[in-house]
N, C-alpha and C positions, 0 to 999 in steps of 0.2 A: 718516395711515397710517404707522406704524411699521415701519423695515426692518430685519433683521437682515442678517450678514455669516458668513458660515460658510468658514473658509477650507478649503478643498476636501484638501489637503497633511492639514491635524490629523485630518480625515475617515480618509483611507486608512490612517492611521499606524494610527488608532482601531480599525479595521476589524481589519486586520493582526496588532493586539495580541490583540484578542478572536478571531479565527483558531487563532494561535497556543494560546493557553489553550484554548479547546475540543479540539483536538487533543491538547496537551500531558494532558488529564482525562481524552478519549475512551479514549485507549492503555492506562491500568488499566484499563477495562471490556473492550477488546475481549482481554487477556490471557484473562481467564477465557473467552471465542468462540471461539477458538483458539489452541492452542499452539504452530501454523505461522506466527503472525504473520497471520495474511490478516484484513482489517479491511475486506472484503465480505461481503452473508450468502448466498450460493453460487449455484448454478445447479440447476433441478429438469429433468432431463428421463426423461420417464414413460418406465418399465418401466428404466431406467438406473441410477439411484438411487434413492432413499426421501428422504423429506420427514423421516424422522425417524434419518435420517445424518449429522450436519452437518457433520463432516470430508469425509465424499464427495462431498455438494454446495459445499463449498467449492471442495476437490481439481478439480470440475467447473470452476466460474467460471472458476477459472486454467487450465485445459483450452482451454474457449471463448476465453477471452481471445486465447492463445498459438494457436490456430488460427484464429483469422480478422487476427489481423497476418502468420499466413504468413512465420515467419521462413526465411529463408534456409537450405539448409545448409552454406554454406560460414562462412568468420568471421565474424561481422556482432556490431553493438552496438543492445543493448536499452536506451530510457531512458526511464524510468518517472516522469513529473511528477506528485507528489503517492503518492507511493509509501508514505506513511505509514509502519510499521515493514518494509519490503520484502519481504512475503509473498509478493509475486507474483513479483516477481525471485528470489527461493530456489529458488521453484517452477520458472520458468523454465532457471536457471541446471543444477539438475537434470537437465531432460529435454532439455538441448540442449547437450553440450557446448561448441561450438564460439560462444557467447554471451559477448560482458563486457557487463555489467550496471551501467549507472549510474541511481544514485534525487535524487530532488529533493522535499526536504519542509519548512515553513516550521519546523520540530518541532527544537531540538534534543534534547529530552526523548526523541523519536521514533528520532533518531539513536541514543542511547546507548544504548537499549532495542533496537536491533537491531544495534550494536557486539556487546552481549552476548550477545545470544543466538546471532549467528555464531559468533562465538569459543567458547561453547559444546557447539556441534555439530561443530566445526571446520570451518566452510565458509565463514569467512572468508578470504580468500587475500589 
């Protein structure tokens, strides 16, 4: 019998690199999804929104999101792992003043893509 050796390390690098490239691809497609950056496909809840809203049902997800972590209203810090291009923090940041906002995403394609579209809207600070 024949054994092979797979070093586990080239594995996760492997993994990591093809992460990254699907994400780095995904972010042109979810452009044209929305123009808010949100790279989820929303939230339906009957008689609330329409299925054939998708800003609204997005608008929603980040609604549900942001009320079932029950943020604070005093200072507090939101951080978003895997925040993709940071729809959800824009969203957040919006409706809660009193929020800073840190993202983590393995992207920097993701990164630059949501550099620009802050500085854009001027809601980069």
């Amino acid at each position: 019998m024949k054994s092979i050796t797979i070093n586990q390390q080239d594995k996760v690098e492997q993994t990591k690199i093809e992460m990254i490239d699907f994400y780095d691809e995904a972010t042109e497609d979810y452009e044209f999804w929305s123009k808010d950056l949100n790279m989820h496909f929303g939230y339906y809840s009957p008689f609330k929104n329409s299925v054939f809203a998708r800003k609204t049902m997005l608008n929603e997800m980040n609604n549900q999101v942001l009320k079932r972590i029950n943020i604070p209203k005093d200072k507090s810090n939101l951080i978003d792992l895997g925040c993709g291009v940071g729809g959800t923090m824009s969203f957040a940041l919006k409706k809660n003043k009193n929020v800073s906002a840190f993202g983590v995403t393995l992207s920097s394609f993701q990164v630059k893509k949501a550099t620009h579209y802050l500085k854009a809207k001027k809601e980069l600070f």
